[in-house]
Phi, psi and omega in degrees: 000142191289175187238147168346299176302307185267358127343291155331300201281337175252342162284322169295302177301337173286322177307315173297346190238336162306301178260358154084017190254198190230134216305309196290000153268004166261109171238172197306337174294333169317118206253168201276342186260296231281333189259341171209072168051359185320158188208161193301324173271039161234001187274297180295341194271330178300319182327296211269349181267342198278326180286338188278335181286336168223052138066040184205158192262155195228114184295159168291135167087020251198265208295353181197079207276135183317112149061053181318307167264342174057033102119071179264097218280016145265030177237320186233122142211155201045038189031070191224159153264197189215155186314320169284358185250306194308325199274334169302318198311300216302318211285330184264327188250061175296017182241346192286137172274048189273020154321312199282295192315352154301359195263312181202096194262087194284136180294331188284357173284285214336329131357290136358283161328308161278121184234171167277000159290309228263329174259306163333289178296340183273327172267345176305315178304316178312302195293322199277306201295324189280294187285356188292308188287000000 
């Protein structure tokens, strides 16, 4: 099984051929809209090139879930999420770093959240339950 790094390393090269971007703007911190430009139609093609680079299926919506709350009002209010939006967040994204964003869980932060870390950890999960299994 790849380790945590090459891992990094090979999601930095789908992101530079996904997002047209240079390879030295990506660090693991990096978040895919705000810092290297993603737009909701790079998301399926990031998908689809992440299954094809390690060999695993990516459910729709799992790694990057739509509209998560759809403006669900035990989820959201005054556009904050709520301790009950938080505990869905932790239950669809168990691989997601929601520290900082638990400090100020601004709906317009959420975003945020995807970083190149955040994939990183996310097919590392992937990789283990497919040899686990």
């Amino acid at each position: 099984m790849p380790t945590q790094d090459e891992i990094f390393t090979k999601v930095s090269a789908t992101l530079v051929d996904a997002l047209n971007v240079d390879e030295d703007e990506i660090k693991r911190t990096s978040t895919l809209q705000g810092d290297l430009g993603a737009e909701s139609i790079d998301f399926l093609d990031i998908v689809f090139r992440l299954e094809r680079e390690f060999g695993i299926k990516i459910p729709r919506g799992e790694l990057f879930p739509e509209s998560i709350f759809q403006g669900d009002p035990e989820f959201v209010q005054n556009g904050k999420v709520t301790p009950k939006g938080l505990e869905e967040l932790r239950h669809r994204m168990p691989f997601a770093d929601l520290s900082t964003f638990e400090k100020n869980p601004e709906v317009s932060k959420l975003s945020d959240l995807f970083t190149v870390d955040l994939i990183t950890r996310y097919i590392h999960g992937k990789l283990q339950n497919k040899n686990a299994g």
